[in-house]
C-alpha positions in Angstrom: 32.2 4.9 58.3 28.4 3.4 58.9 27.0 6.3 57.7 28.9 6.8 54.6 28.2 3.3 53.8 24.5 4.1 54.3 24.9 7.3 51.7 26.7 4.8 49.4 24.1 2.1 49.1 21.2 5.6 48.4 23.1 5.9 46.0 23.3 2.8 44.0 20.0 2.2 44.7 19.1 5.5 42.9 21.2 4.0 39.9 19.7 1.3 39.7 15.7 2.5 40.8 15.2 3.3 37.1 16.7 0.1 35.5 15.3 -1.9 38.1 11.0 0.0 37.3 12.5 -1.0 32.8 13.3 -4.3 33.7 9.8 -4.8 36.0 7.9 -3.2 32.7 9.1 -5.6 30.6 8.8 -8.9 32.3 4.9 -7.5 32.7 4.8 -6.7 29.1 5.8 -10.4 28.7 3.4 -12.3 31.2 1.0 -9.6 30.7 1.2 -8.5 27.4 -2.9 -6.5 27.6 -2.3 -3.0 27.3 -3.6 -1.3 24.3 -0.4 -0.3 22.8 0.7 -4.3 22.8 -2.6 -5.1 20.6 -2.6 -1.9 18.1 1.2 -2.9 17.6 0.3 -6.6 16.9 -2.7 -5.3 14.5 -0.5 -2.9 12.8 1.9 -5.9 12.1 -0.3 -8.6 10.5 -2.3 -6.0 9.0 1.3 -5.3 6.8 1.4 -8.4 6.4 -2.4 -8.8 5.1 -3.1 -11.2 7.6 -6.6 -8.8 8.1 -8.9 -10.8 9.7 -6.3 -11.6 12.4 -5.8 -8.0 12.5 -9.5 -7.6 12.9 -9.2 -9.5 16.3 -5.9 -7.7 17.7 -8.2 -3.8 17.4 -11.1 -5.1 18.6 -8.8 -6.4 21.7 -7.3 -3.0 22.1 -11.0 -1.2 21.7 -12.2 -3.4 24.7 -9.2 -2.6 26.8 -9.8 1.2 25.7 -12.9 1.8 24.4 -12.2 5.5 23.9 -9.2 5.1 21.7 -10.0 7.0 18.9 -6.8 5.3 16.8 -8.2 2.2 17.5 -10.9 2.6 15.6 -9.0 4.2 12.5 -7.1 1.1 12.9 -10.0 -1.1 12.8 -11.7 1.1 10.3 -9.0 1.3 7.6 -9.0 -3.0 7.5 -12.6 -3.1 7.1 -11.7 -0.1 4.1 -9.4 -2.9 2.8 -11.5 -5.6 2.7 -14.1 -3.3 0.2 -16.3 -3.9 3.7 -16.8 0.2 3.4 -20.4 0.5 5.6 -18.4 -1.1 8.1 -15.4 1.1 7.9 -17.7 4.2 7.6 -19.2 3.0 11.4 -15.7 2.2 13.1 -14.9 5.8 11.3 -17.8 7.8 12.9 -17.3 6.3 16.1 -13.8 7.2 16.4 -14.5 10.8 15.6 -17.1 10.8 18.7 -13.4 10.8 20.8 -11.2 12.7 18.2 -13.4 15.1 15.8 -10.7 16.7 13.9 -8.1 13.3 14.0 -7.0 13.7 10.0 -6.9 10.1 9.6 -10.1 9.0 11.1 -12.1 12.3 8.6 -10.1 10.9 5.8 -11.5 7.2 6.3 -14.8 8.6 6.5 -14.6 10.9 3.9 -13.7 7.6 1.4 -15.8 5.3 2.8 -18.5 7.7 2.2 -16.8 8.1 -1.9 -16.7 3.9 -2.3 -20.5 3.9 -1.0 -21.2 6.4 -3.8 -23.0 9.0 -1.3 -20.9 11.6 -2.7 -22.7 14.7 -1.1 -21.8 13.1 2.3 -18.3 12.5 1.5 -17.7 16.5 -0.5 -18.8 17.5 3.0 -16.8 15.6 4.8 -13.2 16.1 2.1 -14.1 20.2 2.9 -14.1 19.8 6.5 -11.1 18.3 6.5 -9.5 20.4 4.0 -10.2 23.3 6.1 -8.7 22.1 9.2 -5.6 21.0 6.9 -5.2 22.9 3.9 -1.7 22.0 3.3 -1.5 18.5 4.5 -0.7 16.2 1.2 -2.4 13.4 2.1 -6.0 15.6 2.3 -5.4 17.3 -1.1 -4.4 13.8 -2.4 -7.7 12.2 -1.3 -9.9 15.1 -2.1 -8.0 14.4 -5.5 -8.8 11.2 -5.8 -12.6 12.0 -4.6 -13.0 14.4 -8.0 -11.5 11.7 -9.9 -13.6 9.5 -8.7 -16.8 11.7 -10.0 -14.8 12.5 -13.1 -14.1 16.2 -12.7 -11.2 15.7 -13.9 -9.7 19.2 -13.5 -10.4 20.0 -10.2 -8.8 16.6 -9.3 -5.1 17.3 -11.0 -5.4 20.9 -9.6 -5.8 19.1 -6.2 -3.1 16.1 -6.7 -0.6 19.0 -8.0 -1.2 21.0 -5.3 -0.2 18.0 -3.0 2.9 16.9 -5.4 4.2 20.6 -4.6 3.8 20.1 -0.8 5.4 16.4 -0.9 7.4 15.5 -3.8 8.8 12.3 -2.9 5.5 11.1 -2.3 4.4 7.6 -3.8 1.1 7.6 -2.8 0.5 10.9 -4.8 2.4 9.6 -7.7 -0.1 6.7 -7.8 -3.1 9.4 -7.4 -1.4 11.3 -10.8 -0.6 8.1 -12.5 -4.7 7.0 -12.1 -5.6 11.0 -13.2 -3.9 9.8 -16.3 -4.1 6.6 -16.6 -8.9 7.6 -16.5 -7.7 10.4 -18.7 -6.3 7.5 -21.1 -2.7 9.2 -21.1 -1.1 6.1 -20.9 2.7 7.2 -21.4 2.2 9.8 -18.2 0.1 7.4 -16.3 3.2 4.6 -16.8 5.7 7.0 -15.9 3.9 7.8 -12.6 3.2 4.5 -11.9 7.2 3.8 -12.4 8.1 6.9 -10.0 5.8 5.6 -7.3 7.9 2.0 -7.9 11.2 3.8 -7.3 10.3 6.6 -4.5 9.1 3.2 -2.3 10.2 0.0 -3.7 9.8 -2.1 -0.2 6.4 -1.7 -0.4 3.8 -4.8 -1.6 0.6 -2.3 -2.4 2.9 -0.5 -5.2 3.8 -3.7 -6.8 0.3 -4.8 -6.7 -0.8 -1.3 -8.6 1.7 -1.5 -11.1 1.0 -4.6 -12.0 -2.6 -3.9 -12.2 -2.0 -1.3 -14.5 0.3 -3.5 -16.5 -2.3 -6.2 -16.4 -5.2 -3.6 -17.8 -2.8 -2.9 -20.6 -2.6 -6.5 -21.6 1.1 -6.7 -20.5 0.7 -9.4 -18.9 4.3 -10.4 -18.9 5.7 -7.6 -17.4 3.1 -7.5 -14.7 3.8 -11.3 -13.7 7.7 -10.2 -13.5 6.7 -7.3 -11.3 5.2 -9.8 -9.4 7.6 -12.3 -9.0 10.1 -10.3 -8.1 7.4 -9.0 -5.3 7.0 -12.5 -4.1 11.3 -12.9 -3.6 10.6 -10.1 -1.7 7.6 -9.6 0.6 6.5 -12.8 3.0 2.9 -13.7 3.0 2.5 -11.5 -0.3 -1.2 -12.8 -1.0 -2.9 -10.1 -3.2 0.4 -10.0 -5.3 0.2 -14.2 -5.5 -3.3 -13.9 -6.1 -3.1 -11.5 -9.1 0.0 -13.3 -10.0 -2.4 -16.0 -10.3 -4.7 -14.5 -12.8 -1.5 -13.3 -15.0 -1.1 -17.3 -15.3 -5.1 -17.5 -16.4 -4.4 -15.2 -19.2 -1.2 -16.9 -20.5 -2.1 -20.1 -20.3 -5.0 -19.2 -23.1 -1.8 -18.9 -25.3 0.6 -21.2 -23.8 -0.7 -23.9 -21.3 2.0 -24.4 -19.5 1.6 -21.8 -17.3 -2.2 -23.1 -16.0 0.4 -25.4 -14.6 1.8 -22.1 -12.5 -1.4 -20.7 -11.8 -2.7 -24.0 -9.9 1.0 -23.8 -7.9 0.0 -20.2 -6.8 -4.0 -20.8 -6.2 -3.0 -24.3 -4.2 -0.7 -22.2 -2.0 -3.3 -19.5 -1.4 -5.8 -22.0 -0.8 -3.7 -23.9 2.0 -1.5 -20.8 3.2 -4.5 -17.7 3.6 -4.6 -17.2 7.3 -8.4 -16.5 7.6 -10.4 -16.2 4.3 -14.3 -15.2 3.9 -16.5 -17.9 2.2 -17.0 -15.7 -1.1 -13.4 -15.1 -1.6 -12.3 -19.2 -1.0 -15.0 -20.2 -3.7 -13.3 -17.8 -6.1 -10.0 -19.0 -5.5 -11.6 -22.6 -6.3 -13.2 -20.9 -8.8 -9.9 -19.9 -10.3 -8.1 -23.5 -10.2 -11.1 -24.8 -11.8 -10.6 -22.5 -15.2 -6.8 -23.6 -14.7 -7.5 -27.2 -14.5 -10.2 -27.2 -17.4 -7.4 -28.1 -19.7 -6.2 -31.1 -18.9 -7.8 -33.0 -15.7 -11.6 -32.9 -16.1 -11.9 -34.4 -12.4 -9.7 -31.7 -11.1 -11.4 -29.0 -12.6 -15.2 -30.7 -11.5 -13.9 -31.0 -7.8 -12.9 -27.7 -7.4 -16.3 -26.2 -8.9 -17.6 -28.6 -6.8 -15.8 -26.4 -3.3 -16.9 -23.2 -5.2 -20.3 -23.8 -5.6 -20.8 -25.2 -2.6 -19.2 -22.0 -0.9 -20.9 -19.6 -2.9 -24.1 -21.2 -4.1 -25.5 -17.7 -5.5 -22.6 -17.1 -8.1 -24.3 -17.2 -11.2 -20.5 -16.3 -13.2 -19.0 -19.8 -11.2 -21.8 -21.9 -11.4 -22.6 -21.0 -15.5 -18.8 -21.8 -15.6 -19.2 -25.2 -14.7 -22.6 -25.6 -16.1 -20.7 -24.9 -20.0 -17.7 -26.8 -18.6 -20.1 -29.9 -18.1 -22.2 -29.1 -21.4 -18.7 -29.2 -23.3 -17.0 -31.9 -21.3 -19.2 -34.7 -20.7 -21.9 -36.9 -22.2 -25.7 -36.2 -22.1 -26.9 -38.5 -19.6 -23.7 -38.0 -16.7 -25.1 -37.8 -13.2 -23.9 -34.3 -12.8 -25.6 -32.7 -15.7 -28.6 -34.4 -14.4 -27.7 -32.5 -11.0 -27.5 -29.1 -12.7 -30.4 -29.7 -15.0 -33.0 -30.7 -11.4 -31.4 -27.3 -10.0 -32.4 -24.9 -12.6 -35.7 -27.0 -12.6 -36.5 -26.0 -8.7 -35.5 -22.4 -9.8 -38.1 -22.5 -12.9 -40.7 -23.5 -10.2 -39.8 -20.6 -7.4 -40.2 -17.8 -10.1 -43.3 -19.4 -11.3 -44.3 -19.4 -8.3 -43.3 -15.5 -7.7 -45.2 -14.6 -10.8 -41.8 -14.5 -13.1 -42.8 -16.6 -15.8 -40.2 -14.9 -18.0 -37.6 -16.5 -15.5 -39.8 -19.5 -15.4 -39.1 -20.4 -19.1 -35.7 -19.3 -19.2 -35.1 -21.2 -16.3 -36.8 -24.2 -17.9 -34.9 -23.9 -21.5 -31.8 -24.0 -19.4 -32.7 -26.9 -17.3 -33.5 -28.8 -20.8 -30.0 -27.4 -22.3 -28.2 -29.1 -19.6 -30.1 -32.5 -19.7 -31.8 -32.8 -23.2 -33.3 -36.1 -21.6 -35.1 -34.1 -18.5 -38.8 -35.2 -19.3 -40.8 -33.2 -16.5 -38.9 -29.9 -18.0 -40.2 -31.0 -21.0 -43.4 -31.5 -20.1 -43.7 -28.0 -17.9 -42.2 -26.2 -20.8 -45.6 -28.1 -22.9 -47.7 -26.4 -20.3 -46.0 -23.1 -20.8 -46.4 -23.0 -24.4 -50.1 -24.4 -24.5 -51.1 -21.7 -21.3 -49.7 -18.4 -24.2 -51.6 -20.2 -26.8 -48.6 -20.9 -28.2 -49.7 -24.5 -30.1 -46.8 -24.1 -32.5 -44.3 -24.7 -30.2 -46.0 -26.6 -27.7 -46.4 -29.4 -30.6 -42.5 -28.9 -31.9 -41.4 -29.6 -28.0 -44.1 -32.5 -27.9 -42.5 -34.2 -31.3 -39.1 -34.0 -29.3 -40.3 -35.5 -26.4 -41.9 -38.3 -28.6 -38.4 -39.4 -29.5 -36.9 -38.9 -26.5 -40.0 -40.9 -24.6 -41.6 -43.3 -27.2 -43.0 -45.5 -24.9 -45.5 -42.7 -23.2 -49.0 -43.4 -24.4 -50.0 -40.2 -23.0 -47.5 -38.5 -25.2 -48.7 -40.1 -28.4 -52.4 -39.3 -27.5 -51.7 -35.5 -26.9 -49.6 -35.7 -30.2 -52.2 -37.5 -32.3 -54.6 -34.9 -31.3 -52.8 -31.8 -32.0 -52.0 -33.9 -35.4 -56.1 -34.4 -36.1 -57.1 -30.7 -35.0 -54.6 -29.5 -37.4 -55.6 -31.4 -40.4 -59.3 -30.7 -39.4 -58.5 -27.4 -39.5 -59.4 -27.1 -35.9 -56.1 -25.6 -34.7 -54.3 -22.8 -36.4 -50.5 -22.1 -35.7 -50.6 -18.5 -34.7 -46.9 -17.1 -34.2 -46.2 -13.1 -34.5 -44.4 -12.1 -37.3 -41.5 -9.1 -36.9 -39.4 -6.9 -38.6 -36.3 -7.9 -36.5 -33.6 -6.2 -34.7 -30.4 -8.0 -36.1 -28.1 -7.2 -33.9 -24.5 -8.2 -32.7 -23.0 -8.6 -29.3 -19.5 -8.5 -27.5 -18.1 -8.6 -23.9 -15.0 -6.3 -23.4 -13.7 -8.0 -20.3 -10.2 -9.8 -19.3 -11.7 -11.1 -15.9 -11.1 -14.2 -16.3 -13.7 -16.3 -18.5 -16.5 -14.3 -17.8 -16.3 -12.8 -21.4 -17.5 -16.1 -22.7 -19.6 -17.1 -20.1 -21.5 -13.7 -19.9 -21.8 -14.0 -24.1 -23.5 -17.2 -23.7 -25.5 -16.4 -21.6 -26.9 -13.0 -22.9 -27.5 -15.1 -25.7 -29.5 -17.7 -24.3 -31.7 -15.3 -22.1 -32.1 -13.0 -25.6 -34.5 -15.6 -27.0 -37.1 -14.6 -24.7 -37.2 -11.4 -26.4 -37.7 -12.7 -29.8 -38.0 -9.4 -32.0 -34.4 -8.7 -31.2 -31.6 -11.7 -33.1 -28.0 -11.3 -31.5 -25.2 -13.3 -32.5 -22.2 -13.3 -31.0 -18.5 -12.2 -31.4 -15.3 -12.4 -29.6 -14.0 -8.7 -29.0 -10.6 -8.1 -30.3 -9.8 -4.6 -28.6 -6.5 -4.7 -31.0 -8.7 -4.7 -33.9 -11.1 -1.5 -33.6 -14.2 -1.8 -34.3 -13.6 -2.8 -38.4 -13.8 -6.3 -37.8 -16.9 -5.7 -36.2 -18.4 -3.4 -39.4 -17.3 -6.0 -41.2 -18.6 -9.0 -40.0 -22.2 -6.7 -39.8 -22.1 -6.2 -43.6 -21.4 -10.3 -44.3 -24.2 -11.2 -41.9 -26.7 -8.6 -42.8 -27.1 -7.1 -38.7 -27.4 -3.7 -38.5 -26.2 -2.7 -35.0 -24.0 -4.0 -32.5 -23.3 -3.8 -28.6 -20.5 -3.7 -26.5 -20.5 -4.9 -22.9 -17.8 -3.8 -20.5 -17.0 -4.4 -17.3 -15.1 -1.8 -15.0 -12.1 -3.3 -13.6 -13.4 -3.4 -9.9 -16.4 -5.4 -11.0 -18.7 -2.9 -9.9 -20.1 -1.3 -12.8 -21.3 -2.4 -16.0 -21.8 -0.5 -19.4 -24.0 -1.5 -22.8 -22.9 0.7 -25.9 -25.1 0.7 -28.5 -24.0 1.4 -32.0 -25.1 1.5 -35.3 -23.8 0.0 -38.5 -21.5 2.8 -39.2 -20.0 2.5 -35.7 -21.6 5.5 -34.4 -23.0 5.2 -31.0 -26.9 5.6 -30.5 -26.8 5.2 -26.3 -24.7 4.0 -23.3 -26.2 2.2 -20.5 -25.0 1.8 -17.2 -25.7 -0.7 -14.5 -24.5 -1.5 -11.2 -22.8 -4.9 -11.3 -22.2 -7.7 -8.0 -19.7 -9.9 -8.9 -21.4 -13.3 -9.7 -25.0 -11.7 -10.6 -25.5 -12.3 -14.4 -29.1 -13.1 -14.8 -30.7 -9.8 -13.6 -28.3 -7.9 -15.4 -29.0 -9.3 -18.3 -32.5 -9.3 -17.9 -32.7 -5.3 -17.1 -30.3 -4.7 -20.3 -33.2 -6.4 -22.7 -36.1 -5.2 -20.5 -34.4 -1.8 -21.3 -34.5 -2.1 -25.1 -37.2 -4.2 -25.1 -39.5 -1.5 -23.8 -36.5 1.5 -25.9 -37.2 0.0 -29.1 -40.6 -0.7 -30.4 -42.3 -4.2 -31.6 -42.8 -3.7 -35.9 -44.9 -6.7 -36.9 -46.4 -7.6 -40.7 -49.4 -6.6 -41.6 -51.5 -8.3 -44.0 -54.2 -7.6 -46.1 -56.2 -10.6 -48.1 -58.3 -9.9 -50.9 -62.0 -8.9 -50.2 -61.5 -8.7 -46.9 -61.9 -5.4 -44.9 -60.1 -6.3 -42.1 -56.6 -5.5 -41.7 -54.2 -8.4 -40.4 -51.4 -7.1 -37.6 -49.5 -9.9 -37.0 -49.2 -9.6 -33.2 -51.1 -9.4 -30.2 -51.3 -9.3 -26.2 -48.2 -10.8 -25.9 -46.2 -7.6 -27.6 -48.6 -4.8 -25.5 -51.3 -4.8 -28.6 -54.7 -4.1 -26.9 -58.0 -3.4 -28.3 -58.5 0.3 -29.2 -54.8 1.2 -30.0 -54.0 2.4 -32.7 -51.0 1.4 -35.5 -49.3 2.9 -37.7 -48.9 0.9 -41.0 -45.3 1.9 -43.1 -43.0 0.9 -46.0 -39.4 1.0 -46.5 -38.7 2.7 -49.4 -35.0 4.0 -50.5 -33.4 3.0 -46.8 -36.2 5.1 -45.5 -39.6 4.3 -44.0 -42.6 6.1 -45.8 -45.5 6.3 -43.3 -48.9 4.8 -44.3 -52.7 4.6 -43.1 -53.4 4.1 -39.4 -55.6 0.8 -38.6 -57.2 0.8 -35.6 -57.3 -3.0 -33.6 -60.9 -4.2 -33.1 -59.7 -7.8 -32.0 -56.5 -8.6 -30.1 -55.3 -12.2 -29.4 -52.1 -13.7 -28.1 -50.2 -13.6 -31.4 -52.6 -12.0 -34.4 -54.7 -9.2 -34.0 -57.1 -7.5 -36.2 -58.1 -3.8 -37.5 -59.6 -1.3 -39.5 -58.4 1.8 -41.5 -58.7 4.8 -39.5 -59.2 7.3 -42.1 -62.1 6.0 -44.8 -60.8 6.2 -48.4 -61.4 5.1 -51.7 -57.7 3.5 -52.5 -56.5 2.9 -48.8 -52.6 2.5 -48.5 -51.8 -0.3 -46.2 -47.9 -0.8 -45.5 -46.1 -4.1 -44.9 -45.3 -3.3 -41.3 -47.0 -1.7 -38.6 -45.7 -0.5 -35.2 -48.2 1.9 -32.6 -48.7 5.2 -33.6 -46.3 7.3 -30.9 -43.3 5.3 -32.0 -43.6 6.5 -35.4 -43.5 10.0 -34.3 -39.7 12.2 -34.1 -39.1 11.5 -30.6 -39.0 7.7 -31.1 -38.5 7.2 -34.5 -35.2 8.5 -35.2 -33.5 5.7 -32.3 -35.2 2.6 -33.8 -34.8 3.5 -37.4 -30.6 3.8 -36.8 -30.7 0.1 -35.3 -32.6 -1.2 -38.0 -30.2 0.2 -40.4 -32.2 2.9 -41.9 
């Protein structure tokens, strides 16, 4: 009997052994919840729920638990990939591979990290090593897709996404790859209609309703994509890039009905008290964006919360030129703030001086005398700067201003008196170069948010440093084709415009030039930080200021051998060059005698006929010699209309 109650109890406790080790696991688990698993799990989770930086913290845990696991660093790698933080992604990719070399996920986040830092050699090695470990796997031919799309060879990228649709067919991450081949290859129908499959293959998921939305957005639908969005937010807790670009699609229809500003502060307040863990750059630009909503009707409102996004990202020039034309519109000359702005762009003036960028130096002082027309001591530099170029003409306009402003100064009235007695004396000639000027037009193709108008004003206020070119400025009307634009050339006598467009990851940014007829004459491409404007700017018109060739006056007075050119230094005129001299006859430029310059000053130079004749043909204009030869001439003559 003792015995077979012995065998009885083995036996129970055999039962039971295994429940007994599932039940120890789990109370562990829960007073000891650091294993690795617990932590990629926990990553996993708020990463889905774009809780990223917390995410961050949870696969760093894991890595120091396990510092070998090769998943955890594909995990850590694909948030940084998120975040646009690629050179970090790219280094939590390549050390994962050091413990996995041929994990598929870990070459693919490589691979694209390597494609979103543009070292595309580097990354085509990296898409063909993979592809020959996994040459039928969908999600390699989708990403080696979207790599040839990326460098727009365009056909090898559908042969690839097609090849993966045939594989996986219920796919929505390949229908999203087809739906951006056509949506670059401007096939909008087809790109729509992929973008609608992806929707119903995987409608539980918050990234689709952010594309299609996006693409909505890009099509200036921005009703549809705010419904798409909406519907997202019902949905999906925590949905912060769909609020956030829910957000924007409340910008752009409050320009036509204010009412919904009203919406878009709702959505920005949220994000602004409900964003688990935000960078610096990204909180200013949520600021940024309940600033633009509040413009409209609370001035205080909107000047606080410029205030935050200044003060988080001091560098943005797009932000703090918002609220610099904000202030300009808004409030009176002599406000506190304006004097604020107007002292900062003062300090700025005095850095680049400082640096040697007197270009920068005046731009920054004009700007600093914009904002606060009262600012003396800008005033006063700006004097300096004019008198230092020999440039008495506008040195004395800017001291007659400062007279009214400053009536009182005797030291004013002196310097004023004096320029006034060497000009009557004759003493003190007004030089100022004289040029056959590049009339030109200029638009911003952008819907990100006001950084149309901003970055319009602003290429028109640097422009005037570069004074042989004239812009003025007009809204673009994408609806409208360019014959608004042709006409509005023709009433205002310019004779080319450009086009300014921004890439819709604020990463890239393209000047077209065109002539009168509407035919382009060049593209040019720079790469764009969000929030730099200024050196932008300033390479564009460097660009065509050194593209496009200075053509002054001449001038020849009676008895005099000496030809007139009517520029100098200050335009690259040396002594020794040599100038071609021209007329427009007919739309077209007849080419005259060549004048070499004996005597070159700031603004007015002086030459003689190369060629000795008896009846020498001097033209109205003059420009230096190359430029009047095929390989420039045909450019600069389609800008100027000829």
């Amino acid at each position: 009997m003792l015995q077979a109650s012995r065998k009885r109890r083995k036996v129970r406790m055999k039962k039971f052994f295994p429940v007994l080790i599932f039940i120890l696991i789990i109370l562990i688990n829960k007073v000891f919840p650091h294993n690795v698993q617990y932590y990629l799990n926990q990553g996993i989770s708020n990463f889905n729920e774009e809780r990223y930086f917390d995410a961050i913290g949870f696969f760093r845990d894991a890595i120091n638990l396990n510092p070998y696991d090769a998943k955890a660093y594909y995990y850590l790698g694909n948030v940084y990939y998120v975040l646009k933080d690629y050179k970090t992604s790219l280094e939590e990719g390549l050390t994962g591979l050091k413990y996995a070399n041929t994990d598929v996920d870990l070459l693919l986040l490589v691979a694209n990290s390597y494609r979103e830092l543009q070292e595309y050699a580097k990354a085509e090695e990296f898409y063909k090593k993979t592809l020959k470990l996994y040459p039928s796997d969908p999600e390699v031919l989708r990403n080696v897709g979207e790599f040839y799309l990326k460098i727009n060879r365009l056909s090898v990228a559908y042969d690839y996404l097609k090849k993966a649709e045939r594989v996986q067919k219920d796919s929505y991450k390949i229908a999203i790859s087809l739906a951006n081949y056509f949506h670059k290859k401007n096939d909008i129908q087809n790109a729509e209609n992929y973008y609608k499959k992806a929707f119903n293959l995987n409608p539980y998921n918050r990234d689709v309703f952010v594309i299609f939305a996006k693409f909505y957005l890009e099509q200036n639908r921005i009703l549809e994509a705010a419904k798409i969005l909406e519907s997202g937010e019902e949905l999906f807790p925590n949905f912060f890039s769909g609020i956030s670009l829910l957000s924007e699609c409340y910008i752009r229809l409050g320009k036509v009905e204010k009412k919904y500003y009203q919406k878009a502060i709702e959505k920005l307040e949220w994000l602004i008290k409900n964003f688990p863990k935000i960078d610096e750059k990204s909180l200013s630009m949520l600021y940024y964006k309940l600033s633009l909503s509040y413009e409209n009707f609370d001035i205080n409102k909107a000047i606080e919360n410029y205030e935050k996004a200044i003060k988080l990202d001091p560098n943005n020039e797009l932000i703090r030129y918002s609220f610099e034309t904000f202030l300009i519109e808004k409030l009176e000359v002599n406000n506190p703030k304006r004097e604020e702005f107007a002292l900062y762009h003062l300090e700025k003036a005095k850095n680049y001086k400082n640096e040697g960028e007197l270009n920068l130096y005046f731009l920054h002082l004009k700007r600093a005398i914009t904002i606060n027309p009262f600012f003396i001591e800008a005033r006063r530099l700006l004097i300096d700067f004019y008198e230092s170029r020999s440039d008495f003409y506008n040195a004395y306009e800017e001291l007659k201003k400062l007279d009214k402003i400053y009536n009182s100064s005797y030291e004013i009235k002196d310097k004023l008196e004096k320029y006034e007695w060497k000009l009557k004396k004759q003493k003190m000639k007004f030089e100022k170069p004289e040029y056959l000027e590049y009339q030109g037009v200029f638009l911003v193709d952008s819907e990100y948010y006001n950084f149309s108008e901003v970055f319009s004003k602003i290429f028109s206020y640097y422009s005037q440093y570069f004074e042989k070119f004239k812009f003025s400025t007009l809204e673009f009307r994408k609806k409208q084709g360019i014959n608004y634009i042709l006409e509005f050339l023709s009433q205002n006598n310019k004779t080319f415009f450009i086009i300014s467009t921004l890439d819709e990851n604020q990463k890239l940014i393209l000047f077209s030039i065109y002539e009168k007829t509407g035919k382009i004459i060049d593209k040019i491409y720079f790469n764009f930080k969000e929030g730099e404007l200024e050196q932008v700017i300033l390479k564009f018109l460097q660009k065509i200021n050194s593209d496009y060739p200075s053509i002054c006056k001449t001038e020849k007075l009676p008895g005099e051998k000496e030809i007139k050119i009517k520029a100098g230094i200050l335009d690259g005129i040396k002594e020794g060059d040599e100038v071609s001299t021209f007329d427009i006859e007919n739309l077209s430029i007849k080419k005259k005698d060549s004048v070499k310059i004996i005597n070159a000053g700031y603004y007015l130079s002086t030459g003689e006929i190369v060629e000795k004749k008896k009846l020498p043909e001097i033209g109205n204009y003059a420009v230096k010699a190359e430029y009047l030869t095929t390989k420039y001439l045909t450019k600069w003559k389609r800008i100027l209309g000829y």
